[in-house]
N, C-alpha and C positions, 0 to 999 in steps of 0.2 A: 504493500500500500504506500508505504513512504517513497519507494520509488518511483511512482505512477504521480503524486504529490509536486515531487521535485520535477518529476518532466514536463507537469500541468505549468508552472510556474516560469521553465525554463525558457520559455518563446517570450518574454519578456528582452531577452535578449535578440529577438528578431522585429518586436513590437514595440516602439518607446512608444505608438501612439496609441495603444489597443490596454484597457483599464482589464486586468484581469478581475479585483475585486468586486468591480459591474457583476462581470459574465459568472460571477459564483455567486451570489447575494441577489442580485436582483430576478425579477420570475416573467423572461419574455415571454411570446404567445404561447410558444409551444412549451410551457412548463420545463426549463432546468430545474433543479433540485437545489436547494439552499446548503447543502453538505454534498459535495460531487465524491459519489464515490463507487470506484470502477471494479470491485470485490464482488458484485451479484449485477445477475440481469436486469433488476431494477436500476440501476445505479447508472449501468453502462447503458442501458436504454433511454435514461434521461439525458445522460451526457450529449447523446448523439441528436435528440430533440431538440436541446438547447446548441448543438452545432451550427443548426440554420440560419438559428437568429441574426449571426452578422451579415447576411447579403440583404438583409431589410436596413443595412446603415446606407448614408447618405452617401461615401465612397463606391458604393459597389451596388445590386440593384434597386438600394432607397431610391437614386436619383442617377447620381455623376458620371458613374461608369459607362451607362445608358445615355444620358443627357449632351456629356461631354463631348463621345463619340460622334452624336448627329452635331455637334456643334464644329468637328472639326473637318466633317466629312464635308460641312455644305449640305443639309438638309434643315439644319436650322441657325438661326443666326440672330443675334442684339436685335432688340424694336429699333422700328426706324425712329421711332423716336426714343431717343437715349437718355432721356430724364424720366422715363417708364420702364426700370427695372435696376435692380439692388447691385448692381455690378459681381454677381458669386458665378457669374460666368466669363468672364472678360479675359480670363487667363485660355480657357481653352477656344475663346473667338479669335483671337488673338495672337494666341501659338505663340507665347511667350513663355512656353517652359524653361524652366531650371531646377536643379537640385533641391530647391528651397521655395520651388512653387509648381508641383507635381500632383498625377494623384497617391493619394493613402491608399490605395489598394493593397501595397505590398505588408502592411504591417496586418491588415486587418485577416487576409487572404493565408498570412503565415498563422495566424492564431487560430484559424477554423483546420489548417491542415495539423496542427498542435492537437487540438481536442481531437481529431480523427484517430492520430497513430496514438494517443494513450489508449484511446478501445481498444486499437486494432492489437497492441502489444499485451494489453489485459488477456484479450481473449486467447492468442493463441500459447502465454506463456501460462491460461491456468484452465485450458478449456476442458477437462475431464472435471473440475472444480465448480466452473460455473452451469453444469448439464445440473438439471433438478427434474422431476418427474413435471412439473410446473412448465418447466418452460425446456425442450429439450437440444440437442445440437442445431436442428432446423432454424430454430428461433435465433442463435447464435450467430448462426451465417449469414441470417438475414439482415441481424444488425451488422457486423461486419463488410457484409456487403454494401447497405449504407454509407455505411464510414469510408471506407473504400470509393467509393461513386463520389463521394463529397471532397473526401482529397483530390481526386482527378478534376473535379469542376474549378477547385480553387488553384489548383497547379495550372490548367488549362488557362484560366481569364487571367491571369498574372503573367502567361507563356504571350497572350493575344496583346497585350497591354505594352509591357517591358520590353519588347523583342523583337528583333525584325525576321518576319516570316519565311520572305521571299529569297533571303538566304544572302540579304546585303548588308555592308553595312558591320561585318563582322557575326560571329556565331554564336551568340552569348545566347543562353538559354535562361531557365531561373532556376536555383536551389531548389534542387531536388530532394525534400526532406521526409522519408518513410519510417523514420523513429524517432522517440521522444529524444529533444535535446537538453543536455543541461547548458549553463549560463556559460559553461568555457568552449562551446561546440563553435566554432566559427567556417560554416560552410559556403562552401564556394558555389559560384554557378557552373550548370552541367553547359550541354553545348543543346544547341533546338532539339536535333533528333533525339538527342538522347533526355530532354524534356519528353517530346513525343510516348519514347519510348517506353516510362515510364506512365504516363495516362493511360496510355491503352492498354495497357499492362492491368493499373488499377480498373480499368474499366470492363474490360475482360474477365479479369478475377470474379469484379461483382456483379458482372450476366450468371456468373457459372454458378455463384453461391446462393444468389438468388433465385426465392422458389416462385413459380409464378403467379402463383395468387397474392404473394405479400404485396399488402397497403397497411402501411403505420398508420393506426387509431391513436382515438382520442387527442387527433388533430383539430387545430380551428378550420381546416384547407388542406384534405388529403394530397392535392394536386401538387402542395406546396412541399414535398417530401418526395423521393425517387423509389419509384418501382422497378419494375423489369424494363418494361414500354420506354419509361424516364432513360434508364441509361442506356438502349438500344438507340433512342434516339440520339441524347450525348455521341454515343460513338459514328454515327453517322455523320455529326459535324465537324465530330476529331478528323475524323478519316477525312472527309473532304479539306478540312484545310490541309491536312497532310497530303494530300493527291494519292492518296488508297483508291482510286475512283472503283474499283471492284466494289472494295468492301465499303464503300459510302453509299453505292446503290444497293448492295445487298441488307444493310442496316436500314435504310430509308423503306425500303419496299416491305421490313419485317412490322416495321412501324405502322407504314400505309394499310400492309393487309390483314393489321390484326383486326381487324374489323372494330376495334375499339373506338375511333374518333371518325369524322365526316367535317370533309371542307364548311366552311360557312355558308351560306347565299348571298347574293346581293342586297337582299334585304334581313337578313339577321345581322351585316356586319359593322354596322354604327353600331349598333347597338351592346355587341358585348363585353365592351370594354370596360364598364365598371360594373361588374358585377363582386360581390362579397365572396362567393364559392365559383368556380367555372363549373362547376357541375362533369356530367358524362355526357358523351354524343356529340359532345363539339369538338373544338381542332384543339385546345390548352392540353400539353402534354405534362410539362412542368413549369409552374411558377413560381414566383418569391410574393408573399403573403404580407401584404401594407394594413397593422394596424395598430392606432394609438398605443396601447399596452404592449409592445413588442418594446422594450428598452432602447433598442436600438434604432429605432423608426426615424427618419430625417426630420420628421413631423415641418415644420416651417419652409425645409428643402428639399422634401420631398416631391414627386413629379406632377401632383397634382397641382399643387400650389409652383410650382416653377414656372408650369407649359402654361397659368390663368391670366386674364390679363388685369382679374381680381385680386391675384396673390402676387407673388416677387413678379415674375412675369419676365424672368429674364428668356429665355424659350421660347421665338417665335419660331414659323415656319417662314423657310424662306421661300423665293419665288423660284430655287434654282431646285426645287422639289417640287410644289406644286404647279409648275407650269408644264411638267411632266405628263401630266395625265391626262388621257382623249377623253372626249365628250361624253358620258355615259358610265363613265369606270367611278362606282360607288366611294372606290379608295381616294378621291379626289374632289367628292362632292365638298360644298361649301354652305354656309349659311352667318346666322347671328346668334352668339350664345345668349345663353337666359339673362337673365335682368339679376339686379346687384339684391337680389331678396332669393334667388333660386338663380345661381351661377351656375347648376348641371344644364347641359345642351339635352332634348329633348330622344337623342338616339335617334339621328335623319340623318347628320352629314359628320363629315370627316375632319373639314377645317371652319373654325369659326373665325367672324369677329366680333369684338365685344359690342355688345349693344349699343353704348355713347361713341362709341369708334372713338375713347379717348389715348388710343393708343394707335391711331391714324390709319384705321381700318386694318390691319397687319392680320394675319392670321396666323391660329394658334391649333395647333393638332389636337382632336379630341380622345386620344388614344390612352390620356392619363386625367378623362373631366371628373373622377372622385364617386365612391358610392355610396356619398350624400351621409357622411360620419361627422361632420361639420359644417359649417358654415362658411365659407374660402372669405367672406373678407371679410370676417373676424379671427377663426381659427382656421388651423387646417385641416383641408378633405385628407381624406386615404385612398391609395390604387395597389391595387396589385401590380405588379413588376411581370410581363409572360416572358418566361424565358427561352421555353420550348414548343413548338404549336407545328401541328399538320401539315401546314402548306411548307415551312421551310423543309420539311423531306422531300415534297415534292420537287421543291427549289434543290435540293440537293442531288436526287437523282437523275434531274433534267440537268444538272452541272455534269455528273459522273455522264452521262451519255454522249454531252458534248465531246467530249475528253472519249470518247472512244469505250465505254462498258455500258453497254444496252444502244437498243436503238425507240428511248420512249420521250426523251426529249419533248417535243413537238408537244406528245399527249398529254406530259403533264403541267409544260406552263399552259397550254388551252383549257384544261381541267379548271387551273385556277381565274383563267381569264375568264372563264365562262359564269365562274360566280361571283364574279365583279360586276358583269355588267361591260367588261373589256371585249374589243372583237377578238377574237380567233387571230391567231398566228398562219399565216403559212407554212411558215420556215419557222429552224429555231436554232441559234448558233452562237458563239456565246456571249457575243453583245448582247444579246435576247435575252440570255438567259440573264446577265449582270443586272439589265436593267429592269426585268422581272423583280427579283429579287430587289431595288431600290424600289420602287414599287408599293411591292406588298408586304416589305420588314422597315418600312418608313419608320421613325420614331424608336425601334425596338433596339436600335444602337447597333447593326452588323455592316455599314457600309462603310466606316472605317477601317473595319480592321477585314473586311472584303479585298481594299486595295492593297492592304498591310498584305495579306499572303497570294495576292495576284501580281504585286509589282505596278502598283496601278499608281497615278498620278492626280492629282489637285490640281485646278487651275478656274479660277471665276471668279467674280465680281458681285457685287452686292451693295447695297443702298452706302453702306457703312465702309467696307472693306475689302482689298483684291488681295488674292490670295493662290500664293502656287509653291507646290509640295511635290517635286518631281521624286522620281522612285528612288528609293536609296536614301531618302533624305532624312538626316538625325531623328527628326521630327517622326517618325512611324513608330520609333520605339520612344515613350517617354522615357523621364529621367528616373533614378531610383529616388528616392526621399535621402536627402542630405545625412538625415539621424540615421539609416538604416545602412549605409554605408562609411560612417563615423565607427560605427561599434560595431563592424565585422572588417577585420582588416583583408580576410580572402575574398570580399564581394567586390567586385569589379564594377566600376560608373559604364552605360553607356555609352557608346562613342561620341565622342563632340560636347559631352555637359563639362 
C-alpha cells in the first residue's frame, strides 16, 4: 500500500500544475473516494472513476484543447469586434507560443496516466488477492482494461499536441510513462513511433481484456467512460493518424457495423448537441461529461460560455468555415440565438447570431449552446465535450480507402452527405475526403492537428488577422510548459522555443 501511496504522489514531479490534494479530497461527478485506496476492487474501481475527471478541466476537453485547436486551424477566430471578449484566447489566435505561455495539457495528461499505472500495477502485482467470489478476475480486466484505454487516450492527445506528426521538425515523441514514478524518476521523451507504439499497444491490450458487455454503472453519462465500441473506435483514429490504413478501416467498419449507433439526419442534427445523456441509437460513441459538480469543470471557461456571445465570447466562427458550406447542408445552417432571458438556440440551425447583433452580427457555433444548467449571463451553462461519434469512422475509413485499403470511399462521405442535406459526391479523393471531415468535425477540435499529421499548411486572412503556418513549422508542435521542463533535466524543449 505504501508503495502505491508514494507512486500516487510521485507525478507531482511531472505536474507542478495539477493539485493532487483536489483529486483525493474533493468528490467529482463520477465519485472518487475520499481515502484512495488500491488494496480491493472497490478502491481500485473508484480510483479509475475519478480518472476521468481531468478531461472535464478547462486545459483539455473543458474547453482549450478543443477550443484552441479550431482557433489555430482557422475555423474560429476573435469577434470582429475586439472589445466583445475576455482576451483567454488571444494566445492561440495569435500563435504566440512560448514556454511560458502554452497549453497545460502536459501536466494534467501526466496525472491521469499517474492514476492509471497505480491500478494497472495494483492489479497485476496482487491479482490472485484482489479475485473475491464478489467481484471475480473478469471484473479485474475490465477495470484494467479501462485504465489501460485511458492511459492510451492521454499519451495519445499529448502525442497530437506536443509533437510533430508528419515526421518534421525532429522526432521527439512524449514520455512514455507505464509505471508508477517516484519524485527522482526523470524521464525522457520516446521518439513518435515509439509513442505510437506504445498506444496501441495499450489499446490493444484493452480490446483483448475487455468483455463485451462491460458499461461502468453508476455513472452520471455511461457514454462518458470507455467500452469495447469506445476503444475500437480510439484505435481506428490511432491507426489512421499512424497511416495503418488497413487497420483504421478494419476498426472503423467494426464500429460502423456493430449495429450499435446510426448516423444522424438532417433534421435530428441541431439539435443534439446539448443534450445531459446522449443516450443509445445515435452517433456519440464517447464523450467527456460537462457538469457543475465535477471539480474540475472550467465552469466560467468552459465551451459553452466561451462559443456565447452572452458569456466570455471569445469563440467566434469564422467566415473561413462557414462560407464553406453549399446551400442546403444542415451543418451550415444559420439563424439568431435566443434572447438575453433564454440564451439556448431553439435546435434549427448551426450558427447563430446574437439577437442585439451587439457583437456585429458574427457568428457563433451552436455545437457547445448549454443544457440549460444555468443561466449564461449570469452563470455558466454546461456541454458535454463528444469526443468520439459515428460519422468520424466513416471519415476515417473513407480516409483508409483513399490511401489504397477498401474501395468505399465514395459510399461513405455520400452516406454522411446524404444526412446533411449535402449533394452527393461523384468522386471522392482526398481533398474530399479532408474537407468532408472540416465539414462535419467543425468545432470538435480535429483540423489542427489533421494538418499536424498530413503535412498540411495555414494560410488566410480574416477581419483581425493573416496568418501562414507552412509544414514543418515550430508552431505544429506546441511548446512544453517552462515548469515541466525546469524539473526534468532528461525532457527535451521542442525545436525552436
Amino acid at each position: 500500500m505504501k508503495k502505491y501511496i508514494i507512486a500516487l504522489f510521485a507525478i507531482l514531479s511531472l505536474t507542478a500544475s495539477c493539485n493532487v490534494k483536489e483529486f483525493l479530497t474533493e468528490d467529482p461527478v463520477m465519485s472518487q473516494s475520499t481515502e484512495l485506496t488500491l488494496s480491493d476492487y472497490n478502491g481500485l474501481n473508484k480510483a479509475i472513476a475519478g480518472a476521468y475527471s481531468p478531461l472535464a478541466g478547462s486545459g483539455w476537453y473543458g474547453a482549450f484543447f478543443v477550443l484552441d485547436a479550431e482557433m489555430r486551424a482557422g475555423n474560429a477566430m476573435i469577434p470582429i469586434n475586439t472589445n466583445f471578449q475576455s482576451g483567454r484566447m488571444q494566445t492561440p489566435y495569435t500563435m504566440n507560443y512560448n514556454p511560458d505561455a502554452t497549453s497545460g495539457l502536459w501536466g494534467t495528461a501526466y496525472y491521469v496516466i499517474s492514476a492509471c499505472n497505480n491500478v494497472i500495477n495494483a492489479i497485476d502485482t496482487n491479482a490472485e488477492g484482489l479475485v473475491t467470489s464478489s467481484h471475480p478476475a473478469s471484473d479485474l480486466n475490465n477495470l484494467k482494461a479501462e485504465a489501460l484505454a485511458l492511459r492510451a487516450f492521454a499519451h495519445f492527445d499529448l502525442l497530437r499536441l506536443y509533437c510533430h506528426l508528419d515526421g518534421s521538425n525532429g522526432d521527439f515523441g512524449v514520455c512514455v510513462i507505464t509505471e508508477p514514478q517516484l519524485p527522482t524518476d526523470m524521464p525522457a521523451r520516446a521518439t513518435v513511433e515509439e509513442s505510437y507504439a506504445q498506444i496501441i499497444k495499450d489499446l490493444t491490450d484493452a480490446e483483448s481484456l475487455m468483455a463485451d458487455s462491460y458499461q461502468r454503472g453508476s455513472v452520471a453519462d455511461p457514454k462518458a467512460t470507455f467500452n469495447k465500441l469506445a476503444i475500437q473506435a480510439l484505435l481506428a483514429r490511432v491507426y489512421c493518424y499512424h497511416k495503418d490504413w488497413g487497420k483504421a478501416s478494419e476498426y472503423a467498419s467494426k464500429v460502423i457495423n456493430s449495429g450499435k449507433f446510426k448516423l444522424w439526419t438532417a433534421e435530428e442534427y441541431p439539435s443534439v448537441w446539448g443534450k445531459e445523456i446522449a443516450g443509445d441509437g445515435g452517433e456519440v460513441i464517447f464523450e467527456v461529461y460537462g457538469k457543475q459538480t465535477n471539480s474540475y469543470d472550467a465552469w466560467w471557461e468552459g465551451p459553452s460560455h466561451m462559443t456565447n456571445p452572452l458569456g466570455y465570447a471569445d469563440c467566434a466562427a469564422s467566415a473561413q468555415l462557414t462560407e464553406l458550406f453549399e446551400d442546403g447542408d444542415v451543418r451550415g445552417t444559420t439563424g439568431v440565438r435566443g434572447d438575453a432571458s433564454d440564451p439556448r438556440d431553439d435546435g434549427k440551425v448551426m450558427f447563430c447570431t446574437d439577437q442585439d447583433e451587439v457583437s456585429g452580427g458574427q457568428l457563433w457555433t451552436m455545437k457547445y449552446y448549454g443544457k440549460g444548467d444555468g443561466n449564461a449571463t449570469s452563470t455558466p451553462d454546461f456541454n458535454n465535450t463528444i469526443v468520439l461519434r459515428l460519422s468520424e469512422m466513416y471519415l476515417i475509413r473513407a480516409e483508409a480507402g483513399v490511401n489504397g485499403a477498401g474501395s468505399t470511399a465514395l459510399a461513405d462521405l455520400n452516406a454522411i452527405r446524404a444526412n446533411r442535406g449535402a449533394s452527393a459526391l461523384s468522386s471522392a479523393g482526398k481533398a474530399d475526403v479532408a474537407l468532408e471531415r472540416r465539414l462535419e468535425l467543425n468545432f470538435e477540435g480535429h483540423l489542427w492537428f489533421d494538418l499536424n499529421r498530413t503535412g498540411g499548411s495555414i494560410s488566410y486572412s480574416d477581419a483581425n488577422i493573416t496568418r501562414n503556418i507552412p509544414a514543418g513549422d515550430k508552431l505544429w508542435a506546441l511548446p512544453i510548459p517552462k515548469a515541466q521542463v525546469d524539473i526534468n533535466e532528461n525532457l527535451v524543449q521542442n525545436p525552436g522555443y
